[in-house]
N, C-alpha and C positions, 0 to 999 in steps of 0.2 A: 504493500500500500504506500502511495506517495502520502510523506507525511508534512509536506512543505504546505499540503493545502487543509492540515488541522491547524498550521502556527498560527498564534495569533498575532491579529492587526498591531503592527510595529506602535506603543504608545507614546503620545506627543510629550515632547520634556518639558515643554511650558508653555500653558494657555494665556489669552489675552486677558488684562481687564474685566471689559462688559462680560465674555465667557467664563471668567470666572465666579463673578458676581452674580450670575445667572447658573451659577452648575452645570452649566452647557457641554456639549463635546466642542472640545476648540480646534478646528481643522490644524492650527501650528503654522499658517503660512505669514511670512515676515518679508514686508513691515506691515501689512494688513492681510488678516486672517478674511476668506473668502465668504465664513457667514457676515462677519464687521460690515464687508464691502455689500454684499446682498442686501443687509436690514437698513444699508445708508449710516449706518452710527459710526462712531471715533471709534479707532482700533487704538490699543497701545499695550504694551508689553513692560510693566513697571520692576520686572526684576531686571531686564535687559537696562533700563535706565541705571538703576540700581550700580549694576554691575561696569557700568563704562565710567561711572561717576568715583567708583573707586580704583584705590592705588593700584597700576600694573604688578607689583612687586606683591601685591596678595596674592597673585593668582587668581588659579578658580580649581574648584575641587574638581577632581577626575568623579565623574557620571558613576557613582555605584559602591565609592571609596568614601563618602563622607563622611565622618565623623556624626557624636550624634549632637556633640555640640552645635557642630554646624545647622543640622538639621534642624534642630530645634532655633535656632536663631533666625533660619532661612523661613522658616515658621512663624512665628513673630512678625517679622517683617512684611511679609504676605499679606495677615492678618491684618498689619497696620493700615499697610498700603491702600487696604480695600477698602477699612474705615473709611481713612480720607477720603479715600473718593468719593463714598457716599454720605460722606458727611457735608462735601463740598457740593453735591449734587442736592442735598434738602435746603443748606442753604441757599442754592439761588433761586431755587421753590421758594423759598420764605421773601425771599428781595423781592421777586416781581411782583407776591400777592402785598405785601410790606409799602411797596413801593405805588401802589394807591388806599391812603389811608383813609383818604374821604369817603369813597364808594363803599370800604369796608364797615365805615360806621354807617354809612345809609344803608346795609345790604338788610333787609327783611328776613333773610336764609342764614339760618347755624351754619359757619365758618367751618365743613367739617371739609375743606382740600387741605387744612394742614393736618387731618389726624392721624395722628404717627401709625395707627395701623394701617393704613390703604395709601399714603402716598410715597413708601419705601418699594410698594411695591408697583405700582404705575412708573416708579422711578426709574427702577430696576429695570423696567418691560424690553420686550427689542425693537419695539417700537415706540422710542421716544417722543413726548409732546415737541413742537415747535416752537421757537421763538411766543412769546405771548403774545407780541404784536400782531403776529399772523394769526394764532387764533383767535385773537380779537378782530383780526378780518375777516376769517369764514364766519364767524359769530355772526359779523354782519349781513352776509350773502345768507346763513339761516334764514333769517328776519326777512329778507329779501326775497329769495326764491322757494322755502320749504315753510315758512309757517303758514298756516291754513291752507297748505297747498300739501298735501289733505290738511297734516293734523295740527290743530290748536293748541299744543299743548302747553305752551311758554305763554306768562305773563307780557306784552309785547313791549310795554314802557319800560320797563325795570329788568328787561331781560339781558342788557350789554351791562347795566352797571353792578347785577349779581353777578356775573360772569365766574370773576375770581374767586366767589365764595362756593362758586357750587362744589361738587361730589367731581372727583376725578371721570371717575365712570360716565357723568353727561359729557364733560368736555371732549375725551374719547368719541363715545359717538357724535355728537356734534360735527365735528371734525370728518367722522366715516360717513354723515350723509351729507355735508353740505362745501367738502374739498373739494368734491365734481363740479361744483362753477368758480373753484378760484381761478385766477390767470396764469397760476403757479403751472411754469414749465415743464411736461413731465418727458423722458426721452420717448415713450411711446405708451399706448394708450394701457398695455402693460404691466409699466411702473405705475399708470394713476391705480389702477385694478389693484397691484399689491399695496400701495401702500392704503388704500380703503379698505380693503381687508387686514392690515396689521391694524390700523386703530380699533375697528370691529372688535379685533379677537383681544385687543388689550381692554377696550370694556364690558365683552361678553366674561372675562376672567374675572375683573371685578366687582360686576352685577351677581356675579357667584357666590363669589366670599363671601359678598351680602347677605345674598339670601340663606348660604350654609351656616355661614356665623353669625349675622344680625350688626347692628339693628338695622332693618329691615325699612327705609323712608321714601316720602314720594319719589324724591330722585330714583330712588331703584325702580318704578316702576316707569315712570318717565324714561327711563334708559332702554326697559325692556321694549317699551314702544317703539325708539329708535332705532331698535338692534334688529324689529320685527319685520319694518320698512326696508331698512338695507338689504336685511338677507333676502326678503319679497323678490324688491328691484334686480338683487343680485342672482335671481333664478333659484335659492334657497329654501320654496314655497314651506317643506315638510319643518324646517329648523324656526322660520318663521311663523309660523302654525303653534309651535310650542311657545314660543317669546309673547306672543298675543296672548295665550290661553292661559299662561304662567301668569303675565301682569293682571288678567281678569279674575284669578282665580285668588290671589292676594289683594284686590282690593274688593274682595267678597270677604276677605276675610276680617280685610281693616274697615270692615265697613264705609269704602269711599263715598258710596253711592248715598249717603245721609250727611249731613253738614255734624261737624266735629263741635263739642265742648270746648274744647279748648278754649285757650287764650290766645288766639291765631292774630296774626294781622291778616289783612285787608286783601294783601298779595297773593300771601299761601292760601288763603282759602278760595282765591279766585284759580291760581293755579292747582287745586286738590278737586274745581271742577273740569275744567281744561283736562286733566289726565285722565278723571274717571269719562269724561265722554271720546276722548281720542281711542280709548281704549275700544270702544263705542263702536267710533269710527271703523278703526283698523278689522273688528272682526265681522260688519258690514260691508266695509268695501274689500276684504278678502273672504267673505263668503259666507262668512258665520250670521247666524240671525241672534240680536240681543234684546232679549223682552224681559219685562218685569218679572218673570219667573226666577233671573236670574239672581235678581236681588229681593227675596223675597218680605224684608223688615219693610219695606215703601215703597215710595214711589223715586223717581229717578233725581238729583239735585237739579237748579235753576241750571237754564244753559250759559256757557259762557260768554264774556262778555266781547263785542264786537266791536273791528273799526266803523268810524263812523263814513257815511253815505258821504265823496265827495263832494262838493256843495255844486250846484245846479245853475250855469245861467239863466239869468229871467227871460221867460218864455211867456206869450199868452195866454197859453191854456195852462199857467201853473195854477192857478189856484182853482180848477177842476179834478189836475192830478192829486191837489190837496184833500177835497171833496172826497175824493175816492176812496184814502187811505185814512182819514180822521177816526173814525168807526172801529180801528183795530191795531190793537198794540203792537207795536213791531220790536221782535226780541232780535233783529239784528240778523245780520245774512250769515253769518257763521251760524246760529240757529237755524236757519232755513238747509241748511247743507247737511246736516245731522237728521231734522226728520223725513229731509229725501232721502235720507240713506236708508233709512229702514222699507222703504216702498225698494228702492236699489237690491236690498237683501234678501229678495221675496222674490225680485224677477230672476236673481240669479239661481236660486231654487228651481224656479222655474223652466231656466234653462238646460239644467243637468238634468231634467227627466227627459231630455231630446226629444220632444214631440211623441214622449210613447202618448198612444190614445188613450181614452177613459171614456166612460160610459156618459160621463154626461159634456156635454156642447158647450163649446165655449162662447158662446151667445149667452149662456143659460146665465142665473144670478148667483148661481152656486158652484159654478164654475172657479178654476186658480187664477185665469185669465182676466175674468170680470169682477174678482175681488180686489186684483192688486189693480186693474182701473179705476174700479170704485177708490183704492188709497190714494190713487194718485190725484183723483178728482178734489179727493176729502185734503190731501195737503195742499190742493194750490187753491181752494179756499181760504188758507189761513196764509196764505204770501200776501205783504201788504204791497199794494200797487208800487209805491216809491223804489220797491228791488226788483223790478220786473224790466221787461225788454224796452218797451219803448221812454220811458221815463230815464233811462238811462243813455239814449240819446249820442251811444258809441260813433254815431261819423263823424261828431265835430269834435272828438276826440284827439288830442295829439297824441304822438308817441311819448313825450315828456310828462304828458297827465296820466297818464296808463302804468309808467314806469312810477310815478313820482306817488303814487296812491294802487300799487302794489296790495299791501294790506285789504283792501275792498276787493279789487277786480280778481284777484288770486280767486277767493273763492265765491266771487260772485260768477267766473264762467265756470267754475265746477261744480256749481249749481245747478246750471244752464245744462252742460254738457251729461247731468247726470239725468236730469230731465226729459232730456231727448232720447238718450243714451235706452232708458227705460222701455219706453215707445217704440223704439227702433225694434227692441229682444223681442218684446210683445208681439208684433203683429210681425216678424222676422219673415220673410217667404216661403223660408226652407221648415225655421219650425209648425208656421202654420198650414203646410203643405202634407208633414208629415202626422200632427195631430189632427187632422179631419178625414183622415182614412176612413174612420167608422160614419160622415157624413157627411160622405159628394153627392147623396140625392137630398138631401134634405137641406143645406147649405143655406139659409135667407139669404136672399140677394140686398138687403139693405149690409149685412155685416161684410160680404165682400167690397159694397161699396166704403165703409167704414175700414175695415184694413188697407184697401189700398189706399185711400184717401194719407191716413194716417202714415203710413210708410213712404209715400211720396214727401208729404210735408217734412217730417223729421229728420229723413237724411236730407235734404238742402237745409234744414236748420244747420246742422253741425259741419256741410259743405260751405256757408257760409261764413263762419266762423272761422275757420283753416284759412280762408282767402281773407276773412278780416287780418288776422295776428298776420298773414304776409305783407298784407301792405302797410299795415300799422309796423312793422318791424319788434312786434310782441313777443319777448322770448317765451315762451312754452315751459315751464319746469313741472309742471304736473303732470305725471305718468298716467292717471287715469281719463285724464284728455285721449290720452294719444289708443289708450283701449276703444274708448269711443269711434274713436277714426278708423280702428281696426272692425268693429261691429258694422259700419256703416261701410266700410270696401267691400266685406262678401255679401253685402245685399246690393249694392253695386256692379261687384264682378258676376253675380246670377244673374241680373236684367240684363246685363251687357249681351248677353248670347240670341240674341235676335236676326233675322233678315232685314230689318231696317237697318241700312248703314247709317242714317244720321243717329239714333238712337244709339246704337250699338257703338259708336264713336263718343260721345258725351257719358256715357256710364263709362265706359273704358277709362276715359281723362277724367273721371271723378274718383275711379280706382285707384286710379296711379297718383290723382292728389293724397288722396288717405296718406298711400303708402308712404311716399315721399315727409308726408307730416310726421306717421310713425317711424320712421328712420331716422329724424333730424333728434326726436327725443331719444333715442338708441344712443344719439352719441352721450348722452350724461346718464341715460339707464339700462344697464344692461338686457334687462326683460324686454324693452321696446327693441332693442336690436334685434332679442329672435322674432319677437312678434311679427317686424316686418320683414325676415325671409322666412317665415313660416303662411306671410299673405303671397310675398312671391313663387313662392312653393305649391298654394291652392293654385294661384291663377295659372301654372303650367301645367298643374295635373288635368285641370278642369278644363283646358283651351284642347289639351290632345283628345281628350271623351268628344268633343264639340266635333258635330256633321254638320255643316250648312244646309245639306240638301236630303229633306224630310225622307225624301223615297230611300238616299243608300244610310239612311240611320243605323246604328246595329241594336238592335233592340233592348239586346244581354248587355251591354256593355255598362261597367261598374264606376259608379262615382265617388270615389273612399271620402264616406262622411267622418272618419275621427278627422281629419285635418280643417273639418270648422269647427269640430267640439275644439278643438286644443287650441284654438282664437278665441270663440266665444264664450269658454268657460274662464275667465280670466282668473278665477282663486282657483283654479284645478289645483288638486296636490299629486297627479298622476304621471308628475315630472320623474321620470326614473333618474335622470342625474341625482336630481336633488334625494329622493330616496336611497341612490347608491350611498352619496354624500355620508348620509343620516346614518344607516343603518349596517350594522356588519350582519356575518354570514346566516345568522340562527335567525334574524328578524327579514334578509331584507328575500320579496318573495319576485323578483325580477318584475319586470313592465307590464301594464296590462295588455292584454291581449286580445282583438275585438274581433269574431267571428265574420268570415267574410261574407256579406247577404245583402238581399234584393230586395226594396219594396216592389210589391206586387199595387200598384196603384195607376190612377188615371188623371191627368191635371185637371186641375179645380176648376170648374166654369170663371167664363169671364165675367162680372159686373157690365149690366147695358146699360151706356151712356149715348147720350146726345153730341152728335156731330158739332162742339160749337166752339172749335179751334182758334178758328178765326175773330169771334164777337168777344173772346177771351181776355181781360186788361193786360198788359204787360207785366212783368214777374217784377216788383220791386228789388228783387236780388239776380239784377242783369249783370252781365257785363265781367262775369268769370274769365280767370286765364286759363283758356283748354287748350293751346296750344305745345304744353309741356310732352314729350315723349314717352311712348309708354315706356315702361323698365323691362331688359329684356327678359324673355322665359328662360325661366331653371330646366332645368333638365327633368323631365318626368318621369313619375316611379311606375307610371299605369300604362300595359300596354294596350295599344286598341285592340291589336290582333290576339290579346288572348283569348282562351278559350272560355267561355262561362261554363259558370256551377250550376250544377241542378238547383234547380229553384226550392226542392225542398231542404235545401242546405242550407240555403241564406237567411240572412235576417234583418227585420226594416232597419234595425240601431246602426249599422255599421256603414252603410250604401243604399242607393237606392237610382233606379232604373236613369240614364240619361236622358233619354225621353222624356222621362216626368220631368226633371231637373231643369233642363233649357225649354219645355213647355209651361213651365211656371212662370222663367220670367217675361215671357211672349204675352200668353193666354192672360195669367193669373193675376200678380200686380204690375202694372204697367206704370215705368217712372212718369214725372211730369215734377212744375215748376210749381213756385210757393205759391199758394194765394194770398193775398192782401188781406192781412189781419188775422191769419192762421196761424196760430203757432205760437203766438207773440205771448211765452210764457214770463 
């Protein structure tokens, strides 16, 4: 037996610094060790200082000869060494927090970033905080591009001047979600990816310690919200699934959801609502439904507090719009965002039963479809005029006002867009193609005129919008924008397949706007990158199935429905990355697997309308750029010439006939332009 391949790994004679202070394996490479250079941090080798600083005529011990004097001295010194450093290293943590002493006497938040238990170890981390100047700049890009865009969760006045008092662990993540719009250089997109994952995983360490050792404070849950968004954006769904559930589940317990005894100030207790409804937020807009069940001691706390409405030039008809809203108390558009979300968390249920049929019509009042309209009827009831579409008077809009009152418009279009967004799932083509299987003869022709109607109006709501922020020069940081724009491409790219070339040219160039929208957010969120070549991915699977010519259709031929499940379902957890990620060998059960199958179905009759094209006003939302090219086709995974399965194999969930498919968007919902005064939520 060669025994040269039991020796063991040759051991390095002396580790760096930071690798030592960390316990690390220290690769030994001089004058920077190759992890130093990876994690970006100062290498240095302080026995090597040590050693050149003293007299040539000591020597140096022969390697395995040293005495034990020596040794124990050599010891010593080590020991010292590392002190200092980390000694030097809390004190300049103490200077910069030291070093505004005003802020720290106005901070509302217990000073706990100097507690000698948690900032030895943030200290130590391999991924070191930055300059506090620079965190004091992403701090600001927070505030700028990620508060209420989705979640609320920071006090917004008082949130740059706590800064240095907070909890290591928020700064940490702060940093992991809001370095993506620094201007900070990175050599390739990469570096930005690792170093957003090193701050991540130095405050997922310390959110830990928290909750293992205690105490246990809002910041902790405030972080886990953080941590739950990054890892979301970052394709992380299954890891971020747990950081939601974990925050929700600890503030069941501290009972967030009721107003605290305490002797609070003014701050914390506006921020203890902020975190209990972001929490809210998070497991609504990723998929989870939050009802009073879950907090069963009451009812839910006031909602948070919101910026205010920017002020209004004087208009004619203002003191009509005044009329309008006098009658009803307005709790602020961050309130309005919260209880769309719950209507938002209902359609997304809704979505994941993919159109399986049920016995009762979705006409009907007891129907899932005509409940969560009826909700959505019931909340835009309670929106008071003043935050609606036309009062808000977007075209004489500058770019400087949009940017300069941020704070409002952040989550006044994710309002907007959730609204639509709703609408859109709802009367979807595809899902409402494959839920009325059980009633193509019975169908009321007023509800097809009511779905198409509706699905016409609400993708040019959100196709307008895309074209507004382009000419506005609006930068977009809300990822759930850009889902919207994905929901709205494949009800787009299914009309497009038509014999009308002008039709089939304007869906096409509404597709390819989506896309393009969802790609530009790709570049700060990772999930929006796949999202958009996972649209590009439909539209070449789905262009190769496509016959022009009705007579050589192939009848068999298969249209693979998981690739709109895995757009439309946007909180899927069915991400097998992110499950490999998660889970090792005994837990993790590989990818789901969707049976290959056919609906056996017949397109839905058309809605009969009146020839009256012509007598028609013009669309007040003229004057689109459809000139953009489309993006080219990926490479398809479906062949035409395969052979089809026996029909008794298939199943409606997976696929379903081409014929149906492109005779839905022909026959069934036929696009068309806004009407004047439609929509105007």
């Amino acid at each position: 037996m060669d025994r040269t391949s039991e020796r063991p790994a040759k051991r390095v004679r002396q580790a760096c610094e930071p690798c030592r202070r960390k316990k690390a394996k220290c690769p030994g490479e001089q004058p920077i060790c190759s992890l130093c250079e990876r994690l970006r941090q100062r290498c240095a080798y302080a026995e090597e200082r040590r050693r050149s600083a003293a007299s040539p005529a000591l020597g140096e011990p022969i390697h395995g000869t040293t005495t034990p004097e020596i040794r124990i001295s050599q010891t010593l010194e080590d020991r010292m060494g590392s002190l200092e450093a980390k000694m030097g290293q809390v004190l300049d943590a103490l200077g910069r927090n030291i070093s505004q002493p005003e802020q720290r006497q106005l901070s509302p938040l217990q000073p706990a970033a100097i507690n000698s238990s948690h900032v030895p170890f943030a200290l130590n981390s391999p991924t070191p905080l930055p300059p506090w100047e620079k965190v004091q700049s992403i701090a600001e890009l927070y505030l700028i591009y990620c508060d209420s865009q989705p979640l609320p969760l920071f006090h917004r006045d008082s949130f740059l001047g706590t800064l240095g008092s907070r909890d290591p662990e928020i700064i940490y993540a702060i940093l992991a979600l809001s370095i993506r719009f620094s201007d900070y250089s990175y050599r390739d997109t990469a570096d930005l990816v690792n170093t957003v994952n090193g701050y991540a995983e130095v405050a997922r360490g310390l959110v830990t310690r928290r909750i293992s050792e205690g105490p246990v404070e809002l910041s902790t849950l405030q972080c886990l919200c953080l941590l739950s968004l990054v890892d979301f954006t970052n394709g992380n769904t299954h890891r971020s699934s747990i950081h939601s559930s974990l925050a929700m589940n600890l503030a069941q317990c501290a009972r967030l959801g009721s107003e605290s005894h305490n002797a609070l100030s003014s701050i914390i207790r506006e921020e203890r609502k902020r975190c209990f409804w972001s929490i809210c937020l998070l497991k609504r807009l990723h998929g989870g439904e939050f009802t009073n069940l879950d907090f069963p001691d009451g009812g839910f706390p006031p909602y948070p507090e919101s910026p205010e409405r920017p002020p209004q030039p004087f208009s004619p008809d203002g003191s009509i719009d005044g009329t309008r809203s006098s009658d009803m108390q307005d709790q602020g558009i961050v309130a309005y965002v919260i209880i769309l979300s719950e209507v938002f968390a209902k359609t997304a249920r809704y979505v994941r039963r993919h159109g399986k049929p049920s016995n009762i019509p979705p006409w009907s009042s007891q129907s899932e479809y005509s409940k969560i309209i009826t909700s959505q009827m019931d909340m835009e009831t309670r929106m008071p005029y003043t935050h609606r579409f036309k009062p808000a008077n977007l075209g004489n809009k500058t770019p400087e006002e949009l940017q300069a009152n941020r704070g409002y418009w952040g989550p006044w279009f994710l309002n907007q867009f959730l609204y639509h967004t709703i609408l859109c799932l709802l009367n979807h083509p595809l899902l409402l193609s494959l839920s009325l299987r059980n009633f193509r003869s019975t169908i009321p022709e007023i509800f097809l005129q009511h779905t198409s109607d509706l699905i016409s109006s609400h993708t040019t709501w959100i196709v307008y919008f895309i074209d507004y922020f382009e000419e506005k020069s609006f930068m977009v940081s809300d990822p759930i924008l850009g889902y919207s724009a994905a929901v709205v491409a494949t009800i787009e790219l299914q009309l497009s397949f038509t014999e009308d070339l002008t039709i089939r040219q304007q869906k096409q160039d509404r597709f390819s706007k989506c896309v393009r929208f969802v790609q530009k957010l790709g570049q700060k969120w990772p999930h929006m990158a796949r999202l958009a070549d996972r649209l590009q991915s439909l539209e070449g699977a789905v262009s190769a199935s496509y016959q022009p010519d009705p007579g050589a259709q192939n009848k068999s031929l298969l249209i693979d429905l998981s690739r709109f499940w895995e757009i439309l379902e946007y909180s899927s957890n069915s991400d097998a990355d992110s499950a490999r990620r998660l889970f090792g060998d005994t837990l993790y059960s590989g990818p789901h697997a969707f049976a290959a199958e056919v609906s056996q179905t017949s397109p839905l009759p058309e809605p009969t309308r009146l020839n009256l094209q012509q007598r028609q006003p013009q669309s007040q939302f003229h004057g689109y750029n459809l000139d953009t090219p489309i993006p080219a086709e990926p490479d398809c995974s479906i062949d035409p010439g395969a052979s089809p399965r026996p029909l008794d194999m298939l199943n409606d969930e997976f696929s379903i006939l081409a014929e149906n498919f492109f005779s839905q968007g022909q026959e069934f919902l036929r696009g068309g332009d806004i009407r004047e005064g439609v929509g105007n939520f």
